[in-house]
Backbone bond lengths (Angstrom), bond angles and torsions (degrees), N, CA, C in turn:
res aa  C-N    CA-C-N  psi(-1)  N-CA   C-N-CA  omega(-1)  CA-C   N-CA-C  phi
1 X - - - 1.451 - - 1.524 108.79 -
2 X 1.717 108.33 177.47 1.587 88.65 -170.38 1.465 96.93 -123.74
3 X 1.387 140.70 135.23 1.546 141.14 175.83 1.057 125.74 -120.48
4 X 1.453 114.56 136.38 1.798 119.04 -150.20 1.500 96.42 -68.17
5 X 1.435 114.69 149.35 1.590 112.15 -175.66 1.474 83.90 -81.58
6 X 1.292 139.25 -18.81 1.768 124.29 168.02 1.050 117.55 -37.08
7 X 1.744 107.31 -37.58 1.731 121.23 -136.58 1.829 86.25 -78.41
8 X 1.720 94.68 -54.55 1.643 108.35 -161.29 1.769 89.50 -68.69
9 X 1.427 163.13 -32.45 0.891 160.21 155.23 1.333 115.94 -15.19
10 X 1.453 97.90 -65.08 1.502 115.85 167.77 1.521 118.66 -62.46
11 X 0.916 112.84 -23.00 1.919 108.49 -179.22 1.580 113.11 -83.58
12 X 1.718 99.39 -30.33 1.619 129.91 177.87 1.664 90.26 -49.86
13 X 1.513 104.84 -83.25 1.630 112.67 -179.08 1.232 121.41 -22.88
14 X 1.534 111.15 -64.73 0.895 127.36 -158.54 1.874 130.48 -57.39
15 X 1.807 83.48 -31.63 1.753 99.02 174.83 1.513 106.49 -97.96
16 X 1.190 117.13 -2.43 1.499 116.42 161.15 1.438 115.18 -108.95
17 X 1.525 128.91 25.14 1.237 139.28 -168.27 1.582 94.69 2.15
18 X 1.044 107.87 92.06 1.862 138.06 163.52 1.336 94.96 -120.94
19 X 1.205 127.06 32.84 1.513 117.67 173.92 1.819 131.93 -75.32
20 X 1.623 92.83 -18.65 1.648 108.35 172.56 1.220 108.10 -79.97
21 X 1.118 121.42 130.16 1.599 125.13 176.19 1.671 95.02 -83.15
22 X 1.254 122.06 -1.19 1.608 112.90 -152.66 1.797 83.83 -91.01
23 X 1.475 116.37 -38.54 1.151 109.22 -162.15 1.396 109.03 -132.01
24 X 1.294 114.31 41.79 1.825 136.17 -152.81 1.978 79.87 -85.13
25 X 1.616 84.91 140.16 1.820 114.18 178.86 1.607 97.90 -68.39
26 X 1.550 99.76 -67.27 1.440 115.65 -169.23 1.758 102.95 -119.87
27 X 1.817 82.62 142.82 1.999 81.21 171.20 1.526 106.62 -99.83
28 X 1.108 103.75 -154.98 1.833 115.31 -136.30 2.112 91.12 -77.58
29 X 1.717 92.94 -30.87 1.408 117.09 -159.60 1.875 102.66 -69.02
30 X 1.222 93.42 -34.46 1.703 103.27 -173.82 1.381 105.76 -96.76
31 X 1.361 121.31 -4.92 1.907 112.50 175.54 1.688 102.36 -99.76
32 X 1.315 112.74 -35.87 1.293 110.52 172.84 1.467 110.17 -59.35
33 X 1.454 120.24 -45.90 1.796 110.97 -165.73 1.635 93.13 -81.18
34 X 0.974 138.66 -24.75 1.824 132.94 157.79 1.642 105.94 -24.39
35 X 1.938 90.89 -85.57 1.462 124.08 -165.63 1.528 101.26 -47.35
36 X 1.406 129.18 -29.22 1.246 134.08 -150.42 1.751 95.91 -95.29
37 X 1.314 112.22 -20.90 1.691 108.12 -172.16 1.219 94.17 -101.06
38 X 1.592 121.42 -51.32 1.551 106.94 -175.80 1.511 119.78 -57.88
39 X 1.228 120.65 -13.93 1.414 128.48 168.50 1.543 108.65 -70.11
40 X 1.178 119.21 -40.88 1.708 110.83 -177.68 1.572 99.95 -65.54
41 X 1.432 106.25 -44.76 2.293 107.48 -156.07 1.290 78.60 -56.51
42 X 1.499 128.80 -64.25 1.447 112.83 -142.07 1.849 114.92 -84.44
43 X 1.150 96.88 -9.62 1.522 91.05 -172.12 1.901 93.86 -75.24
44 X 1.732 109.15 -19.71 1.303 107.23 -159.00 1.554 105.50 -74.54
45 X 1.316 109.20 -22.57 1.588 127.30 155.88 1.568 124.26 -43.17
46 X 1.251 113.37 -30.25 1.379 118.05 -174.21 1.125 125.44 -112.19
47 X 1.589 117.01 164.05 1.896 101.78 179.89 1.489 106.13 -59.06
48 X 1.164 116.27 151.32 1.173 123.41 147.22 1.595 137.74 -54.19
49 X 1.539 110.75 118.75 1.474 109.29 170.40 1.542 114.65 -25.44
50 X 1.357 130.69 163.03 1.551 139.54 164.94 1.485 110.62 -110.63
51 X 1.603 134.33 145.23 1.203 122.91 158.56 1.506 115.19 -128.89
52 X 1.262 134.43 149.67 1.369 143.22 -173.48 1.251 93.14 -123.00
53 X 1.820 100.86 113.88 0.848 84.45 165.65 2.403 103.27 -137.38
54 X 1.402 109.36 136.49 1.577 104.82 -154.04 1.641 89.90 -78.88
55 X 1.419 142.06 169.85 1.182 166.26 -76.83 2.054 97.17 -88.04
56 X 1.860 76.31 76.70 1.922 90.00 -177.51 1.480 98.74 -93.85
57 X 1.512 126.53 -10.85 1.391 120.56 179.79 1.747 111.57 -132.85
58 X 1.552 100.19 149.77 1.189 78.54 171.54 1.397 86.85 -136.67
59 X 1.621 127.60 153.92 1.692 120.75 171.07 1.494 97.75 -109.86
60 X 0.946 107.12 100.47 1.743 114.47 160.83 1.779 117.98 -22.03
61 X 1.070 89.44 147.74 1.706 101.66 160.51 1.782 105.79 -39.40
62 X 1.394 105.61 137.71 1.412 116.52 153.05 2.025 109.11 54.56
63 X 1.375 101.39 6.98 1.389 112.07 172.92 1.230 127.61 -86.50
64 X 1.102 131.26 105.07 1.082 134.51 163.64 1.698 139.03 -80.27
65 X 1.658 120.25 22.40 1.201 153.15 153.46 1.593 111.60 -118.79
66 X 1.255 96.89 173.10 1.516 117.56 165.36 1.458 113.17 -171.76
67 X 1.750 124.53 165.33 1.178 126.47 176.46 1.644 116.65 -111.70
68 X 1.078 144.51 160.84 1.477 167.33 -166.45 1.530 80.67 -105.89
69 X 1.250 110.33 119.69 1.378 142.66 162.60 1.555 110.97 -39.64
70 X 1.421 120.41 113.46 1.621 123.61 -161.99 1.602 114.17 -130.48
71 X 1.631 90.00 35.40 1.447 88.53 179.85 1.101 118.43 -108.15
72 X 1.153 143.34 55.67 1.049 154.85 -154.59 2.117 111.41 172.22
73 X 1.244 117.64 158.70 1.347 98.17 170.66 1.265 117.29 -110.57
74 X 1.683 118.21 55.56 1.163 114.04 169.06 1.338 107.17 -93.23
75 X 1.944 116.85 161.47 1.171 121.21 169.27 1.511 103.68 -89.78
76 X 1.459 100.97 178.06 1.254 111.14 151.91 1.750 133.91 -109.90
77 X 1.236 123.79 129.75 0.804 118.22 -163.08 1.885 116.35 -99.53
78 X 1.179 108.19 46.66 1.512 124.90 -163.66 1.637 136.35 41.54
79 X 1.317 118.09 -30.35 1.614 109.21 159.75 1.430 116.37 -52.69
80 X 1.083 117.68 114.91 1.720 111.54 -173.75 1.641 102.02 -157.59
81 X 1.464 97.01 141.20 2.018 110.41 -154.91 1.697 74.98 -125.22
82 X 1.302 123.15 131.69 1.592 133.26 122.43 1.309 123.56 -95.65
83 X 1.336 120.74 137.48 1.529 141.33 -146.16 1.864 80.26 -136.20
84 X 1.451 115.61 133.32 1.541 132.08 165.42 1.529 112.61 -95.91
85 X 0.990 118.59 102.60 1.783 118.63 -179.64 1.402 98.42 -57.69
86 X 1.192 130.80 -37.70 1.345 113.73 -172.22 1.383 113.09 -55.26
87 X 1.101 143.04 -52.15 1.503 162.82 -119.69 1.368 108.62 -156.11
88 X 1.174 125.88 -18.55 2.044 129.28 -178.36 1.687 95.19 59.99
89 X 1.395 128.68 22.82 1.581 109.20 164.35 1.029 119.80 -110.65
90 X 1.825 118.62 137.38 1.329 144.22 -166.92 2.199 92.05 -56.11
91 X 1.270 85.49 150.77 1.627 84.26 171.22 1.381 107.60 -102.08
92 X 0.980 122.84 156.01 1.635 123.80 -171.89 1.532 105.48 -104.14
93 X 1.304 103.37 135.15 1.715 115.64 -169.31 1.514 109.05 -98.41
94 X 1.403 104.49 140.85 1.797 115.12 -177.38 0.903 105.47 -136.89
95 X 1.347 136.78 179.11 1.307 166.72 -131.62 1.809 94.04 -129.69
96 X 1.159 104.73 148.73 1.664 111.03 179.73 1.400 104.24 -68.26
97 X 1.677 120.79 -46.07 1.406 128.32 151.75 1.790 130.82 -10.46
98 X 1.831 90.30 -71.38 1.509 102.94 -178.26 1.545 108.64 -67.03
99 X 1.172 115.24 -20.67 1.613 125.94 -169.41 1.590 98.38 -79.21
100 X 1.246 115.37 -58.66 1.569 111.14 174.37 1.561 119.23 -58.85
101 X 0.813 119.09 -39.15 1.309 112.87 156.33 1.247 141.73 -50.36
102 X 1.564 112.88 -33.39 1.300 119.26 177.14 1.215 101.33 -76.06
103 X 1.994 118.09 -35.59 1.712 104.45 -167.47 1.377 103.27 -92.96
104 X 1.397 131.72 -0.95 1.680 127.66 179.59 1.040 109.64 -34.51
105 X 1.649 129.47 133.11 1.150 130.95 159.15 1.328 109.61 92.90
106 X 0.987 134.15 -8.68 1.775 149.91 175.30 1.321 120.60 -85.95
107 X 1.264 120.54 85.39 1.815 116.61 175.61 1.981 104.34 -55.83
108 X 1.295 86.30 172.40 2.030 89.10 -169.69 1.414 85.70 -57.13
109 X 1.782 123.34 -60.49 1.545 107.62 -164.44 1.395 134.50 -66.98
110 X 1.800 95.74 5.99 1.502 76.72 169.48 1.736 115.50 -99.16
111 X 1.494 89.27 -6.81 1.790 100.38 -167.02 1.695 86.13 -70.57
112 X 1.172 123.81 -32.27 1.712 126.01 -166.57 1.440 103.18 -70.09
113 X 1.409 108.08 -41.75 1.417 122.85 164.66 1.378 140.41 -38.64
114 X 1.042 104.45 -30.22 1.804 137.75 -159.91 2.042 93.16 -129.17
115 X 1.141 127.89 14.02 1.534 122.44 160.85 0.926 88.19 -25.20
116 X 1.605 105.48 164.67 1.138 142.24 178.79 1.916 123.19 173.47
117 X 1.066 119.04 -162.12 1.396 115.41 163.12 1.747 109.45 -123.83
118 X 1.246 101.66 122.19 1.210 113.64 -160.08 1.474 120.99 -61.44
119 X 1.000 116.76 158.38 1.719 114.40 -156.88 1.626 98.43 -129.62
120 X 1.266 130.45 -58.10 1.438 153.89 -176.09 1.068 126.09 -85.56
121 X 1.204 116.54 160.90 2.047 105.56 179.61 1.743 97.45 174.66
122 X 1.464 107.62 135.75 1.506 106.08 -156.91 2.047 79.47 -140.48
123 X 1.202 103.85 117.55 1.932 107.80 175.57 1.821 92.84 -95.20
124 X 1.533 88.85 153.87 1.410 137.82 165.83 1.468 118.63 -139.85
125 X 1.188 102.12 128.46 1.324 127.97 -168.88 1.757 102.53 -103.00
126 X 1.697 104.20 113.38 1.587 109.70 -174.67 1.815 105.94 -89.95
127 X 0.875 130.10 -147.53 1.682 120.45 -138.17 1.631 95.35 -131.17
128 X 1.285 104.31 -1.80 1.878 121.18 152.84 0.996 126.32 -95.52
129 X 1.156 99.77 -2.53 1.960 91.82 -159.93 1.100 123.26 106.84
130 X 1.461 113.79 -35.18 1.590 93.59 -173.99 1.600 121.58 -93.92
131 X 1.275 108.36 161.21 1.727 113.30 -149.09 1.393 93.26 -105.59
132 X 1.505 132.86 117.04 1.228 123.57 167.20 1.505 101.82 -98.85
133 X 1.560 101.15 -164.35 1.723 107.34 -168.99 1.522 108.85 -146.03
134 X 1.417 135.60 131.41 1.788 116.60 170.10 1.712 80.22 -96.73
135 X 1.247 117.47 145.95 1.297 138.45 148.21 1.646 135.86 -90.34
136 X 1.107 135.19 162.70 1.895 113.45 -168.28 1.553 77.03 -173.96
137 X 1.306 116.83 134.87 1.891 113.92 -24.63 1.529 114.46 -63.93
138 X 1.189 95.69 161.38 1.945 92.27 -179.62 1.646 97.91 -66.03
139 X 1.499 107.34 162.50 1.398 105.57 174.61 1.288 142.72 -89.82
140 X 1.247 140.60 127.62 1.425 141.13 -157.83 1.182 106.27 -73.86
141 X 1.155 122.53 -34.56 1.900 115.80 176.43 1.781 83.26 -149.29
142 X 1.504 68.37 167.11 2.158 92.06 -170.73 1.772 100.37 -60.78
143 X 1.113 101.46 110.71 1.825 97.41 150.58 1.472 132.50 -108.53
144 X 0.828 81.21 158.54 1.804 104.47 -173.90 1.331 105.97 -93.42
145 X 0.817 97.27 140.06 2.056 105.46 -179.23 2.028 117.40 -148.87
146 X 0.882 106.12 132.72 1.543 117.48 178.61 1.480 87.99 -75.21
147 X 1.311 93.99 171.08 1.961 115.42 -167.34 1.709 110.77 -137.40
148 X 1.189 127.93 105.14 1.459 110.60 178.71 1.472 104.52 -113.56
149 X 1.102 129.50 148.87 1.617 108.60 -149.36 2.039 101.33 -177.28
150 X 1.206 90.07 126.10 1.394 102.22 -175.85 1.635 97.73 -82.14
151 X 1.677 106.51 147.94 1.888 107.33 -171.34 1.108 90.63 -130.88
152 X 2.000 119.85 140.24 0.980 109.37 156.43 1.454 124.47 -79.97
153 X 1.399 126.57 166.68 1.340 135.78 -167.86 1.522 105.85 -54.30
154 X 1.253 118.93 135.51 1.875 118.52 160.64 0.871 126.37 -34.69
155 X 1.554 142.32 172.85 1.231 137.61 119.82 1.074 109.04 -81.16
156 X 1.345 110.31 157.48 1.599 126.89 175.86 1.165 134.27 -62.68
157 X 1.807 81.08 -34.13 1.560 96.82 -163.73 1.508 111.61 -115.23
158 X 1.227 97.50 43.07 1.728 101.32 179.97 1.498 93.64 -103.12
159 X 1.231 124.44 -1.55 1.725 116.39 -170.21 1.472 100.26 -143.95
160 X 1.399 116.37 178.05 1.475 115.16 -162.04 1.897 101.73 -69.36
161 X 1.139 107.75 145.00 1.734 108.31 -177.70 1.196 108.54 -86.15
162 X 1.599 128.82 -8.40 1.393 122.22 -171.59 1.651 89.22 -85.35
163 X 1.383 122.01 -43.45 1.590 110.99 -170.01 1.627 117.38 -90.04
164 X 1.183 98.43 -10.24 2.267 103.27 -160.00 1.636 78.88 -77.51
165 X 2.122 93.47 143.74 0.876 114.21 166.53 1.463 112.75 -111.96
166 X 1.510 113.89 156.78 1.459 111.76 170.34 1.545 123.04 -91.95
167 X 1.747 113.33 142.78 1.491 89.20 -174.98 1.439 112.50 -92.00
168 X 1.613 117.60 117.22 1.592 104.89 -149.35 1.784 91.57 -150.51
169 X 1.734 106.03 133.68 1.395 101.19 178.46 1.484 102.04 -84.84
170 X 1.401 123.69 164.49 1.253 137.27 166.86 2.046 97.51 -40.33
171 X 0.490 133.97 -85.28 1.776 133.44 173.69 1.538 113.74 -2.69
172 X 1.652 99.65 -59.52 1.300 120.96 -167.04 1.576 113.34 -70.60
173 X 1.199 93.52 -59.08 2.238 116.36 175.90 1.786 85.43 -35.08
174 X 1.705 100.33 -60.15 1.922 74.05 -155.78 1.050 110.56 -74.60
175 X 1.519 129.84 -38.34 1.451 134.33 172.49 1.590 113.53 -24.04
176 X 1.388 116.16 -54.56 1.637 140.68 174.62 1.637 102.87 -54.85
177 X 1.146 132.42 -36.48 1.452 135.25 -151.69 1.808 85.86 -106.51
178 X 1.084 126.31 -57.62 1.367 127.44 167.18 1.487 105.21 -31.74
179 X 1.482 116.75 -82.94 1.415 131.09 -178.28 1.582 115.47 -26.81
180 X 1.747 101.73 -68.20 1.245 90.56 178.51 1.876 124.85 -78.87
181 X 1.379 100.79 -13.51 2.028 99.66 174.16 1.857 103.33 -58.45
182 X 1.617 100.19 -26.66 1.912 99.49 -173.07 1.748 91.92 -69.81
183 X 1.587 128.63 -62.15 0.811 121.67 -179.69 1.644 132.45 -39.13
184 X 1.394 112.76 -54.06 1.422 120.28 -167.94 2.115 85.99 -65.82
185 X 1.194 119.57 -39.85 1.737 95.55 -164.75 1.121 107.53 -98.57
186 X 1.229 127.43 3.75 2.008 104.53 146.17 1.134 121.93 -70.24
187 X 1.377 114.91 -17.45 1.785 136.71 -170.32 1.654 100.09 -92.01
188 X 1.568 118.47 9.47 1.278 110.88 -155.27 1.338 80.33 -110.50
189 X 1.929 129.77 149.52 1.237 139.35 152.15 1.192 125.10 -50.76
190 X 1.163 142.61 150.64 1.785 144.23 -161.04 1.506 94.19 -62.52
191 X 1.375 94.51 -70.18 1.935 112.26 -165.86 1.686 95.77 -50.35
192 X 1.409 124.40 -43.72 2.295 105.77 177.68 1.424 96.98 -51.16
193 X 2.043 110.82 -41.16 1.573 80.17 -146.87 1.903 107.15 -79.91
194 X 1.250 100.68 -24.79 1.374 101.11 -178.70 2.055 104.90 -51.07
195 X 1.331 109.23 -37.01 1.698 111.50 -172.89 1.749 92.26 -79.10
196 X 1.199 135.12 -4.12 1.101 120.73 -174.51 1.760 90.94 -114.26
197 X 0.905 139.86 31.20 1.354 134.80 -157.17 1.624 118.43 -27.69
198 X 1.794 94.57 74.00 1.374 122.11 165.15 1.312 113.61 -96.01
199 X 1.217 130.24 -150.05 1.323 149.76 -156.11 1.326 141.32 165.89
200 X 1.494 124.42 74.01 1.219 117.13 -163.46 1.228 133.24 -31.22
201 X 1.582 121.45 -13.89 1.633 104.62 -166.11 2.303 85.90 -96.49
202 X 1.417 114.39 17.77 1.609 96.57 161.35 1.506 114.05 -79.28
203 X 1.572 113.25 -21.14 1.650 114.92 178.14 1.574 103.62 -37.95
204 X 2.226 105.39 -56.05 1.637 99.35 -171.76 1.508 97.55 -34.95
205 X 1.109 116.63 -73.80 1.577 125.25 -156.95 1.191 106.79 -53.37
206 X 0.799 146.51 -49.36 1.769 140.20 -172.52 1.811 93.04 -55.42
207 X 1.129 109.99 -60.70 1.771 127.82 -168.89 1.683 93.79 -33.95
208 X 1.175 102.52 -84.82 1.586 101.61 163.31 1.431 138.97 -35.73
209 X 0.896 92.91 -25.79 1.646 105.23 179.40 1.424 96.98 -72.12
210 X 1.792 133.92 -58.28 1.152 144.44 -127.88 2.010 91.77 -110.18
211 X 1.937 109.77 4.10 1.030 104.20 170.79 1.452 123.99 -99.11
212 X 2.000 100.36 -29.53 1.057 103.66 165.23 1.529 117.15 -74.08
213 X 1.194 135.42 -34.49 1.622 124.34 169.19 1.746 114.05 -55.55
214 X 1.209 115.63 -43.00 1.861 99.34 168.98 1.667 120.70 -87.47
215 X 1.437 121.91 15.06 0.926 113.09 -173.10 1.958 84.33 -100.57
216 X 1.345 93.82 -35.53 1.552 96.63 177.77 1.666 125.63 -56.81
217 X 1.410 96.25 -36.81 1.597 127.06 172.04 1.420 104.68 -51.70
218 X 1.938 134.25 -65.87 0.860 155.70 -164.80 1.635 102.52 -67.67
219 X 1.542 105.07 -41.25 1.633 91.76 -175.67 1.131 113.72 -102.33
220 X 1.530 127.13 -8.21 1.771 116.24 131.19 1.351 139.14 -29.82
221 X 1.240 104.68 -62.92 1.557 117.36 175.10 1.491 112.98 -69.54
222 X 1.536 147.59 -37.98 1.233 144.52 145.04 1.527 108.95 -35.24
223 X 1.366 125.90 -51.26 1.263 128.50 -163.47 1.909 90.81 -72.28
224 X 0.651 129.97 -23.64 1.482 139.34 -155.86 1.405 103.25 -78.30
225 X 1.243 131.78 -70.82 1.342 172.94 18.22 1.719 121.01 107.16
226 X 0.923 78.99 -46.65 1.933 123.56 -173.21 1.596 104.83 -59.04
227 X 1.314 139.16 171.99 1.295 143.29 170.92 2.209 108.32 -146.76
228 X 1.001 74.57 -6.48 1.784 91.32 169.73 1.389 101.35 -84.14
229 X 1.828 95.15 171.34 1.575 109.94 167.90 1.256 101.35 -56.94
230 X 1.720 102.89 165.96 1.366 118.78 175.18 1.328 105.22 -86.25
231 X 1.094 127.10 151.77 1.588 147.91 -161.05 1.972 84.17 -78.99
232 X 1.899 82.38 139.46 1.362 71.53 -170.20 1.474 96.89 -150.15
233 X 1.861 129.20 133.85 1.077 119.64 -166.47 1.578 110.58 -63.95
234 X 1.508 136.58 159.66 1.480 110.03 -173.24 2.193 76.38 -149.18
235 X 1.169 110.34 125.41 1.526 121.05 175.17 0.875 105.96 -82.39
């Protein structure tokens, strides 16, 4: 599900009763750039979301490359399925290695020569980000291809912080709100925490707290995903 980084802002506050703006620890500007990093470490912990997405590629006539769809600023996070509309077959993935090999010895016109409908496809990742592809055989007419494709997590702060949501299961949100409440009150001055009558050694406990919710998170999404038994408590 997706939850307003306002929402988790507010839960942030709330377990560090920073609720007075009159005498607030941290402002709105310094809990968001917190909430906004502990969201990258831990999401970087977890599988990656999946996206489907139908005619995200197309390989041109007589092409023997193509690009990963860059309209947007998501990454990719390397599990990645191409699907051929022409035919419904998965393309089979290689090594930049196996790919040179197949085209060794092949000027472009002869690879143009040898069209076909492409079978193979080996990515490289250029020095921006964006992921191109050599394909083999090059293609005889333009295809279209669906995209299934693992994303890495957002930043937060690439879009306005009053509206961006996080993509976060109920498990995760609190795990995240735990994580960062441990963070913001070691970062907290003696004299807040004494007016907040906290106690640094609750961070241990929150810390823990925010391990069992993503460890829970992590073995959801495996279980999800998964082709094994379901995870199962055993006494």
């Amino acid at each position: 599900m997706a939850v307003l980084l306002s929402t988790i802002r507010h839960r942030v506050n709330t377990k560090l009763r920073n609720t007075d703006d009159r005498r607030a620890t941290f402002d709105p500007v310094e809990l968001d750039q917190v909430i906004a990093e502990a969201y990258l470490v831990r999401q970087a912990s977890l599988p990656p979301p999946h996206v489907m997405t139908t005619s995200a590629i197309t390989i041109s006539a007589s092409a023997s490359t193509f690009t990963l769809p860059t309209t947007s600023s998501a990454e990719y996070g390397g599990d990645i399925q191409i699907r051929l509309q022409s035919n419904g077959r998965y393309l089979e993935r290689l090594t930049i290695e196996e790919m040179q090999a197949r085209r060794s010895g092949q000027t472009d016109a002869q690879l143009i020569a040898g069209a076909s409908i492409p079978d193979t496809y080996a990515f490289f990742e250029e020095n921006d980000q964006e992921v191109q592809a050599f394909c083999y055989p090059a293609a005889k007419v333009a295809e279209v291809c669906d995209l299934y494709a693992a994303i890495v997590a957002a930043d937060l702060r690439a879009t306005n912080l009053d509206t961006v949501s996080a993509a976060l299961s109920r498990y995760a949100v609190t795990g995240l709100v735990y994580d960062v409440s441990a963070e913001l009150l070691m970062m907290m001055p003696d004299e807040d925490i004494k007016l907040r009558r906290l106690d640094r050694a609750v961070a241990n406990v929150w810390r823990k707290q925010a391990a069992v919710m993503f460890y829970q998170e992590e073995a959801r999404r495996h279980s999800l995903e998964g082709v094994g038994r379901t995870l199962r408590n055993v006494p």
